[in-house]
C-alpha positions as CSV (number, residue, x, y, z in Angstrom):
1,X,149.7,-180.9,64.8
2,X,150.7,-180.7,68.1
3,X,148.2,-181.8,70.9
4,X,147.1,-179.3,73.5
5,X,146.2,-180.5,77.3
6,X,144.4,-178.5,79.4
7,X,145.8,-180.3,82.5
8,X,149.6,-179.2,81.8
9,X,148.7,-175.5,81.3
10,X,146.3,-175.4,84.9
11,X,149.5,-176.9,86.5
12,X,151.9,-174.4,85.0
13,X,149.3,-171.0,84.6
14,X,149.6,-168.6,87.4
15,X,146.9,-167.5,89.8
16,X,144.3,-165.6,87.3
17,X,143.4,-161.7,88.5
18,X,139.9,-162.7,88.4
19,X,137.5,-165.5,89.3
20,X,135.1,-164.8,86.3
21,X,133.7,-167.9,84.2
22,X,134.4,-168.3,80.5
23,X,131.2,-166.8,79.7
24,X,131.9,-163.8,81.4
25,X,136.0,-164.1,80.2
26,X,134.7,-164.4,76.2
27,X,132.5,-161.0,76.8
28,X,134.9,-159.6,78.5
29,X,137.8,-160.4,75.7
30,X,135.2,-159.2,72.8
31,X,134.1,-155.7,75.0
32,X,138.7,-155.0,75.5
33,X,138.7,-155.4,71.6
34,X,135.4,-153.2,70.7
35,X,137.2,-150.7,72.5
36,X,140.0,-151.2,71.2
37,X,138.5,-151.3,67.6
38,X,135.8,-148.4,68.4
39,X,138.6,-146.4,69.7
40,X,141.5,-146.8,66.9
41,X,138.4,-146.3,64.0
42,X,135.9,-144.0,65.4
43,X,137.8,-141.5,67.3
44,X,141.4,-142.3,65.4
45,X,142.9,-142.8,68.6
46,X,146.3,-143.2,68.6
47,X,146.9,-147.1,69.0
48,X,149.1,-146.8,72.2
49,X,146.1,-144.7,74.4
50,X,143.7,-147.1,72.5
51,X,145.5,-150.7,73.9
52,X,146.0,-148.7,77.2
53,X,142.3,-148.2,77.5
54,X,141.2,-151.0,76.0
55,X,143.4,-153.5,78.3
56,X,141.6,-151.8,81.5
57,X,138.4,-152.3,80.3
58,X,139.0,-155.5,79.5
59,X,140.3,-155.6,83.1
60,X,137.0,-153.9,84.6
61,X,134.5,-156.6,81.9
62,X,136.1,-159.5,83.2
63,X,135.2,-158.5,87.5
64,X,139.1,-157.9,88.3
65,X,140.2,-155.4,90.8
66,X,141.6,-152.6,89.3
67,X,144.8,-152.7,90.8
68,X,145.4,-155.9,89.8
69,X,144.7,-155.0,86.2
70,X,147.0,-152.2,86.2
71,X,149.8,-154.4,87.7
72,X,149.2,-157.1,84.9
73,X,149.3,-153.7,82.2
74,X,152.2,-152.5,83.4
75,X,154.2,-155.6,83.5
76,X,153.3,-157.1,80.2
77,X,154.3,-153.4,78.8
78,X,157.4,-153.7,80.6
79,X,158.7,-157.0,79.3
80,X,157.9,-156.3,75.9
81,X,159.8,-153.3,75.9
82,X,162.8,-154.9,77.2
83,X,162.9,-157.9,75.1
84,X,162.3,-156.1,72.1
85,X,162.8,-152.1,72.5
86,X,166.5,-152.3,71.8
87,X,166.2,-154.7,68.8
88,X,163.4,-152.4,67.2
89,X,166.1,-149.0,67.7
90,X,168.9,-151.0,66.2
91,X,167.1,-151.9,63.2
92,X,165.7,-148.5,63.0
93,X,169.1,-147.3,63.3
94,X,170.4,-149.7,60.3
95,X,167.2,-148.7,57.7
96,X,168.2,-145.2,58.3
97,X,172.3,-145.7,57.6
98,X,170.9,-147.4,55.0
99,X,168.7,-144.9,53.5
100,X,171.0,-141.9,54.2
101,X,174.0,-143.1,53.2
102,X,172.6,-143.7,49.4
103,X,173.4,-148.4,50.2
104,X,169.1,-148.5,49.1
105,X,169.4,-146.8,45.4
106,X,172.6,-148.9,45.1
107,X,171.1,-151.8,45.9
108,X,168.4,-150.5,43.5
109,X,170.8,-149.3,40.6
110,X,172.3,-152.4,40.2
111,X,169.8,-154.6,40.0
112,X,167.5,-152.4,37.7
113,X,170.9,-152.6,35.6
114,X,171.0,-155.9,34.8
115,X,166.7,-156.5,34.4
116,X,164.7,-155.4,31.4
117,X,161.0,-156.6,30.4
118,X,159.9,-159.7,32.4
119,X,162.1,-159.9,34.8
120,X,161.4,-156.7,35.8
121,X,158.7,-157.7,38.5
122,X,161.3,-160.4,39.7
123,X,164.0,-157.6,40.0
124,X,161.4,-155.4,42.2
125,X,160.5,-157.9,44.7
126,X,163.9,-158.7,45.2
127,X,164.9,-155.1,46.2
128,X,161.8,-154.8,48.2
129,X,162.5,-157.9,49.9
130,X,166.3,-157.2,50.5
131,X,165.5,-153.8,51.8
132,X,162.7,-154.4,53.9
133,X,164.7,-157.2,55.8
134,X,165.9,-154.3,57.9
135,X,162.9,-151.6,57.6
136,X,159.3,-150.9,59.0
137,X,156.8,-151.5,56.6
138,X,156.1,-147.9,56.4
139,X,159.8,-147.0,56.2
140,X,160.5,-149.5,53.7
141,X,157.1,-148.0,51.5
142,X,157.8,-144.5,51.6
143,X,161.5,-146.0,50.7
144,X,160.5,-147.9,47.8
145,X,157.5,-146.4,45.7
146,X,159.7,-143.3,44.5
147,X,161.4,-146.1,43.0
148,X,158.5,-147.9,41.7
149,X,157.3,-144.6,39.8
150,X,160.5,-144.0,38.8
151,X,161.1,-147.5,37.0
152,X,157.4,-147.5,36.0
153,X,158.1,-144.5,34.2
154,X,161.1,-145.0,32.2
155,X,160.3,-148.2,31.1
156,X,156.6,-147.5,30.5
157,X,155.8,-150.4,32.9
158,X,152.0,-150.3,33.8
159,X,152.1,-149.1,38.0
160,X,150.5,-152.6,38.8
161,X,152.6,-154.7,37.5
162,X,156.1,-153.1,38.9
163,X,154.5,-151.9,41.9
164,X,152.7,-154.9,43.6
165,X,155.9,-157.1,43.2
166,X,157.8,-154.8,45.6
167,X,154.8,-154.2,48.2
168,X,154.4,-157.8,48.1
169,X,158.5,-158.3,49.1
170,X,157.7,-155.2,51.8
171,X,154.6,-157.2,53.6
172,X,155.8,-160.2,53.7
173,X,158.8,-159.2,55.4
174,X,156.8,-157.0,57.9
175,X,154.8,-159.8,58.4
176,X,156.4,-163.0,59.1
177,X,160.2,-162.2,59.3
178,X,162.4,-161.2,62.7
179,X,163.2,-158.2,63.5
180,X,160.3,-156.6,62.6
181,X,158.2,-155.3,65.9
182,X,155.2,-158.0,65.1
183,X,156.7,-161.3,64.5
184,X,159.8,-160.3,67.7
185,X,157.1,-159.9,70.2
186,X,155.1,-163.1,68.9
187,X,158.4,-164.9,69.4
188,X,158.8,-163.5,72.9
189,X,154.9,-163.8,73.8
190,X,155.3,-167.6,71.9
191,X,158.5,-168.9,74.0
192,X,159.8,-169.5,70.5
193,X,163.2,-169.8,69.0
194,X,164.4,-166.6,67.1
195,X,166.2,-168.5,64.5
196,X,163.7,-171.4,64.0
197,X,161.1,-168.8,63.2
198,X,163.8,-166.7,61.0
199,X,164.5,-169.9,59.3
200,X,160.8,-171.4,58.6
201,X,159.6,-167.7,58.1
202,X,162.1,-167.4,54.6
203,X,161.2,-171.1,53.6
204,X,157.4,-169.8,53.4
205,X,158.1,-166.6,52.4
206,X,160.0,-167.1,48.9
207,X,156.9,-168.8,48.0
208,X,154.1,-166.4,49.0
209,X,155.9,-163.6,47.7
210,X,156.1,-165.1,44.6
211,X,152.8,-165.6,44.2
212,X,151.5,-162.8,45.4
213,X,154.2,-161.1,43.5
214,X,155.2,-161.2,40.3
215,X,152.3,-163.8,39.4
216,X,149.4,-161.7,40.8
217,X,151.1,-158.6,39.3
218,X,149.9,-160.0,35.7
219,X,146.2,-159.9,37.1
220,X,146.5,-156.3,39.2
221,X,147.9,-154.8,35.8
222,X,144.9,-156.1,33.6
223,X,142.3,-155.1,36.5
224,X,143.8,-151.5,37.2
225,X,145.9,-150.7,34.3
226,X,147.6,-147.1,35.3
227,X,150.9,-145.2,34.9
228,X,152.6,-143.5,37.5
229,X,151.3,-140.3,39.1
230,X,153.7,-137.3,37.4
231,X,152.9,-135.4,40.9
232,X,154.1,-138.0,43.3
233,X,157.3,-138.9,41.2
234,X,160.0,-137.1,43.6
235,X,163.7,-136.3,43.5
236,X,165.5,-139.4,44.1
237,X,167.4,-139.6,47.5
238,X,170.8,-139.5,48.1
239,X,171.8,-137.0,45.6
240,X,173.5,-134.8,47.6
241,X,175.9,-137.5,48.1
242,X,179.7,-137.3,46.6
243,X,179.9,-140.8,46.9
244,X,177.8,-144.0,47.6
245,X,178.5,-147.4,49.5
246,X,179.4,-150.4,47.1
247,X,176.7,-152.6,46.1
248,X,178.6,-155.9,48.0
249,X,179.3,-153.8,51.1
250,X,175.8,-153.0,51.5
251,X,174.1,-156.2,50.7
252,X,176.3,-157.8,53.1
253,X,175.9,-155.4,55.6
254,X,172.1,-155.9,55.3
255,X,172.5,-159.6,55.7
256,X,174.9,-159.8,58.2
257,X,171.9,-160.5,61.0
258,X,170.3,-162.5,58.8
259,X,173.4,-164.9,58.3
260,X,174.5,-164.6,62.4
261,X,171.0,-165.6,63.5
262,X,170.9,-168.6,60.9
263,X,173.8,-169.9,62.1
264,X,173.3,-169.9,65.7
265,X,169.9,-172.3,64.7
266,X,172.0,-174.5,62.3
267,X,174.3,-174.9,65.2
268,X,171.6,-175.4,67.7
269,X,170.2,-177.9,65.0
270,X,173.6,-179.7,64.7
271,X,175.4,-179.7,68.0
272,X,172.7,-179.6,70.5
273,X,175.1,-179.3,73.4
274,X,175.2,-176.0,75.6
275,X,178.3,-176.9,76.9
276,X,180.4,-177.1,73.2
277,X,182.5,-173.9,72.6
278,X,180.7,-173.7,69.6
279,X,177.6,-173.3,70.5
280,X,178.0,-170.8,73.4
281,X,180.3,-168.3,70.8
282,X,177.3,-168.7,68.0
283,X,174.6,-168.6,71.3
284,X,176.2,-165.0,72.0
285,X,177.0,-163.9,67.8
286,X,173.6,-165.2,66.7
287,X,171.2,-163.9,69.7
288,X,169.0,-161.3,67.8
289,X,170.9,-157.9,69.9
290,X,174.2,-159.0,69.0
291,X,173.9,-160.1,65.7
292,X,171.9,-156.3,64.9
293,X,174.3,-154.7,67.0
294,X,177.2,-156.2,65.0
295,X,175.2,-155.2,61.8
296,X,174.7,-151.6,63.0
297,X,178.5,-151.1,64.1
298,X,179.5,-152.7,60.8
299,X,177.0,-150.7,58.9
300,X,178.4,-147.1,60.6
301,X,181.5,-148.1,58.4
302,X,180.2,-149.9,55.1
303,X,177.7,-147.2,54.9
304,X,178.0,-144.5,56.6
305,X,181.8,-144.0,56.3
306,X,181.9,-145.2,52.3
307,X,179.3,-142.5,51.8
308,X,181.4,-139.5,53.3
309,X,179.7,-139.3,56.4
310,X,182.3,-137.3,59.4
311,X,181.6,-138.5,62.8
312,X,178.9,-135.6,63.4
313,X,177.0,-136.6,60.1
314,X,176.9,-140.6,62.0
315,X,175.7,-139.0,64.7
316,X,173.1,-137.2,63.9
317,X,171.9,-140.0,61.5
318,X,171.8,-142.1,64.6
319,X,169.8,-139.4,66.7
320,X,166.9,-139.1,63.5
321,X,166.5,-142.9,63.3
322,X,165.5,-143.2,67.2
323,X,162.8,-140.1,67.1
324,X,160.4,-141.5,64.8
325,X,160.2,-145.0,66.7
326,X,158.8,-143.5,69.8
327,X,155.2,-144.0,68.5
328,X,156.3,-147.8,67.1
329,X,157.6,-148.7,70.7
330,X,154.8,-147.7,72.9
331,X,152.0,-149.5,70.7
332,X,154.5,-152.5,71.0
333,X,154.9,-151.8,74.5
334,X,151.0,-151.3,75.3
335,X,150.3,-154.2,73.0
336,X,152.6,-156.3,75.5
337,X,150.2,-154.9,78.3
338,X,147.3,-156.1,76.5
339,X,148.3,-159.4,75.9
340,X,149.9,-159.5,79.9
341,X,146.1,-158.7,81.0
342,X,144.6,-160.9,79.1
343,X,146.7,-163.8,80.0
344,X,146.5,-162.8,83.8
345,X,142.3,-162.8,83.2
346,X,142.9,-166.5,82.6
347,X,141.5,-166.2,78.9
348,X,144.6,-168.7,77.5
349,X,142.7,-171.4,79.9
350,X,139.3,-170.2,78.3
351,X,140.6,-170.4,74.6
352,X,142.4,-174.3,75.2
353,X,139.3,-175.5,76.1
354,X,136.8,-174.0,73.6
355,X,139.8,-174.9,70.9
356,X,139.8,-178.9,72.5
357,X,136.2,-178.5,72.0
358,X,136.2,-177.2,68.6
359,X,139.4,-179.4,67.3
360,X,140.2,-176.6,65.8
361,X,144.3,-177.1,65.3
362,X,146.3,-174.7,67.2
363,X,147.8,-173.1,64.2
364,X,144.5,-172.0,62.3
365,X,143.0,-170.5,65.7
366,X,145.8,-168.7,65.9
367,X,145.8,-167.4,62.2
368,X,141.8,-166.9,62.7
369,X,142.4,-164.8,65.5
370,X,145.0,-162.8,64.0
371,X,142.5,-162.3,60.9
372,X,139.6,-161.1,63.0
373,X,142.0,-158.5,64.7
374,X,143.6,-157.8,61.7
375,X,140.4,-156.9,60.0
376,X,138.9,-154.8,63.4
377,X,141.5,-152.6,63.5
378,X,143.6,-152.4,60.4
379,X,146.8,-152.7,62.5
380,X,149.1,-155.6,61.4
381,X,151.3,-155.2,64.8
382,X,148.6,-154.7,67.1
383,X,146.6,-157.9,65.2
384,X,150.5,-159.9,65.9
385,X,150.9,-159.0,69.3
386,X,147.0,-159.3,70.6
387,X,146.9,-162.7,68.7
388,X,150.4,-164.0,70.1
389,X,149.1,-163.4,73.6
390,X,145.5,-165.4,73.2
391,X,147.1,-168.3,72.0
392,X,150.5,-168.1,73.9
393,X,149.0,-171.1,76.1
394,X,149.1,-173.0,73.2
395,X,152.5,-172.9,72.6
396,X,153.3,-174.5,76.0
397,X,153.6,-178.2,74.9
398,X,154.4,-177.5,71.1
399,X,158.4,-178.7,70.0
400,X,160.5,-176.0,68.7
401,X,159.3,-175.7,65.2
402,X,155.6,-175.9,65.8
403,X,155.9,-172.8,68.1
404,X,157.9,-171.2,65.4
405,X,155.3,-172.0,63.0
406,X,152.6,-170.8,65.6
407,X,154.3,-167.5,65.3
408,X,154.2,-167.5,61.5
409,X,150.4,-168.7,61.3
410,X,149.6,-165.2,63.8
411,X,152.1,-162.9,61.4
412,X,150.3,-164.2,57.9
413,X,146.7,-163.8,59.5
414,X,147.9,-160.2,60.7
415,X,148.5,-159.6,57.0
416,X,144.9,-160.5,55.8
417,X,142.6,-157.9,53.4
418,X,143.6,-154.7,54.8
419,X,141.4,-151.8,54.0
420,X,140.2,-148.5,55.0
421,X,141.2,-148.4,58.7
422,X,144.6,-149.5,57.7
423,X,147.0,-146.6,57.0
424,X,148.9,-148.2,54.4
425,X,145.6,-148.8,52.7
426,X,145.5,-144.9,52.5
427,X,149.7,-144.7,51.6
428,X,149.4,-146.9,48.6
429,X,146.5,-145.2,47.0
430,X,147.6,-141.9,47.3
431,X,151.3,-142.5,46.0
432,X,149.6,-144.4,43.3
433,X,147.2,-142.3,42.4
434,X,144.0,-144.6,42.8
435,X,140.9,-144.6,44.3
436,X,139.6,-146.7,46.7
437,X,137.7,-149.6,44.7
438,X,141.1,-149.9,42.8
439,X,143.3,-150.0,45.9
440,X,141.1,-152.8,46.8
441,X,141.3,-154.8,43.8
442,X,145.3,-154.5,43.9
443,X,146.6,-154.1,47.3
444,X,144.0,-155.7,49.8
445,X,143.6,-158.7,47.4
446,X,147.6,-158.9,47.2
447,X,147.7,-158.5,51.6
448,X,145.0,-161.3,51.2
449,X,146.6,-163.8,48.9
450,X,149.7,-163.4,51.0
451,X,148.1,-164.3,54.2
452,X,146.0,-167.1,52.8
453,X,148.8,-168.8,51.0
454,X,151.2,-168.5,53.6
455,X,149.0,-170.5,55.8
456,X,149.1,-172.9,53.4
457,X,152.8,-173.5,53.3
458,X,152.7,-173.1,57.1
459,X,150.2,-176.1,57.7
460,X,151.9,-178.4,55.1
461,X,155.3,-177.6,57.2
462,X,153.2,-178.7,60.2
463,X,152.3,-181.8,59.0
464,X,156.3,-182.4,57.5
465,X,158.3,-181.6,60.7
């Protein structure tokens, strides 16, 4: 683990919008949060006013001028929106090509194709986990479970053990792998490399989603043992469609990020020289906007063109992707605000020295944190991005891949037990027809296991690199 010194973040922390002691920081950090929390579950605030709110009172708790607090808001809102606003639209952009153009149920088609009986549950949380590379969580849900019905159906699968493979591929994604909005602005808030983290973040995810996969599928099917709703089975997408994209075209095209930003940290890795002409050509084709830019362009084509689409139909496919992100960017963006304040309060100086004090290693307080926010509010991003900015201090002396694994540790303690003030706790039991003891016996044990043992493969890469 890496050591943290108190000394080298006073030299390098800026001058703190308030005076206050830790004891009057730590109430002040727990009251922003209540609000946050009382806000989001007992008035079901929308998340953006919620952090807003939440980020002046924490302002007002901790004996800053108001002014000041607003200034720190504002400019963590406006960072995070311009380091990752763009990347969240292109990927929204791509998951919607990708949706409209009929590339998904290829995908789907041709792996259900080729797997029958138990590999079945392999199959699914392979789709899920090559289609929600590119997609929100809830896009990638309201994406996949028609197809989980549907293949629970005709095969006379029970739900459980078809459906928790692919929401295990989904939330693992959402949780620990770039672009998604949580672990991008951890990266930014964690002065982290994008690629490191894309690269550790698939080394522990193959083994978490197996786990809390296809193996804990066996277990949900035995404890909840239900077929798929008839009512929420709809008409597949894409039908309207002449034609569809080829199977390689998309997959590739769905990748193509993936791969750019992979090899820019191989490179990095390798070369470590800024001045080689190989590593400034894969520093500009693997930096996250380029390489999702280059994905989107390509996609317009592989997708959207192989699918019929005119120039209007690309268009306006485009214009729909970019609407429904409004709501994801302003949480992100607020989130950014929160975390700005509670830097600015000087609460990264209070949290180095009650961790020093605690030895408790950087990587489980992070995860910890993460967890308790996770649990307070049911939000996975909001948990990400309010966790990335309490610990962001502790990043400050880590090497390169204990940063990147600082983000992980925040994105798998985001992930933990969600329940009944998380709204894909309510989307899962309603397209799945349970109630709500069985939706915690299946899904928030499944969110559980994958935050849990994803930790685990984090702190055994800790203590290997």
């Amino acid at each position: 683990m890496t050591s943290l010194s108190v000394e080298t973040l006073a030299a390098d922390a800026v001058e703190p919008i308030t005076s206050a002691g830790n004891a009057q920081l730590g109430i002040a950090v727990l009251a922003g949060i209540a609000v946050i929390v009382l806000l989001i579950t007992k008035f079901k605030m929308h998340a953006f006013l919620a952090l807003t709110i939440g980020s002046l009172a924490l302002g007002s708790f901790a004996g800053a001028a108001p002014a000041k607090t607003i200034a720190s808001f504002t400019a963590g809102l406006g960072s995070t929106v311009a380091g990752v606003g763009v990347l969240i639209a292109l990927g929204a952009i791509l998951g919607k090509l990708l949706a409209d153009s009929g590339g998904a149920d290829q995908i789907v088609d041709t792996i259900l194709a080729r797997a029958s009986g138990r590999a079945m549950p392999w199959a699914m949380v392979l789709i899920a986990s090559i289609i929600g590379l590119p997609l929100f969580f809830e896009v990638g849900i309201v994406l996949m479970i028609p197809v989980v019905l549907l293949v629970a159906k005709r095969g006379n699968y029970s739900l459980m053990r078809i459906g928790i493979p692919a929401l295990a591929g989904l939330s693992v994604m959402h949780g620990l792998i770039p672009p998604h909005p949580g672990p991008l602005v951890a990266i930014d808030a964690l002065d982290a490399n994008l690629g490191v983290t894309l690269a550790l973040g698939v080394l522990v995810a193959i083994p978490t989603v197996i786990l809390a996969g296809p193996v804990f599928s066996r277990y949900a099917a035995r404890w909840v043992d239900i077929k798929a709703p008839e009512k929420m089975i709809p008409q597949r997408p894409s039908e309207d469609l002449d034609r569809r994209p080829g199977f390689g075209a998309t997959l590739a095209t769905i990748l193509l990020p993936v791969v750019l930003m992979l090899i820019k940290a191989l490179v990095d890795i390798v070369v470590d020289d800024p001045e080689q002409g190989v590593q400034r050509v894969t520093d500009v084709i693997g930096s996250p906007l380029i390489a999702l830019l280059a994905a989107v362009v390509v996609g317009m084509f592989t997708l959207g063109r192989a699918a019929g689409f005119t120039k209007g139909r690309l268009a306006t496919t485009v214009e729909k992707s970019l609407a429904p992100i409004a709501g994801v960017l302003l949480i992100v963006g607020a989130g950014g605000g929160f975390k700005q304040t509670l830097i600015d309060a000087g609460v990264g100086r209070m949290i180095l020295e009650f961790s020093e004090n605690w030895s408790i290693p950087a990587l489980l307080l992070g995860w910890l944190i993460a967890v308790g926010i996770r649990l307070a509010t049911g939000s996975a991003t909001v948990a990400t991005i309010s966790a990335a900015g309490l610990v962001a201090p502790l990043a400050a002396d880590m090497s390169t891949s204990h940063a990147a694994l600082l983000v992980l540790a925040v994105g798998a303690g985001s992930l933990f037990f969600s329940h009944v003030n998380d709204a894909g706790f309510w989307l899962v039991k309603e397209y799945f027809g349970m109630d709500v003891g069985q939706t915690v016996k299946t899904w928030s044990v499944m969110e559980t296991i994958i935050s849990v043992v994803s930790l685990a493969f984090i702190l055994l890469l800790s203590l290997i690199l």
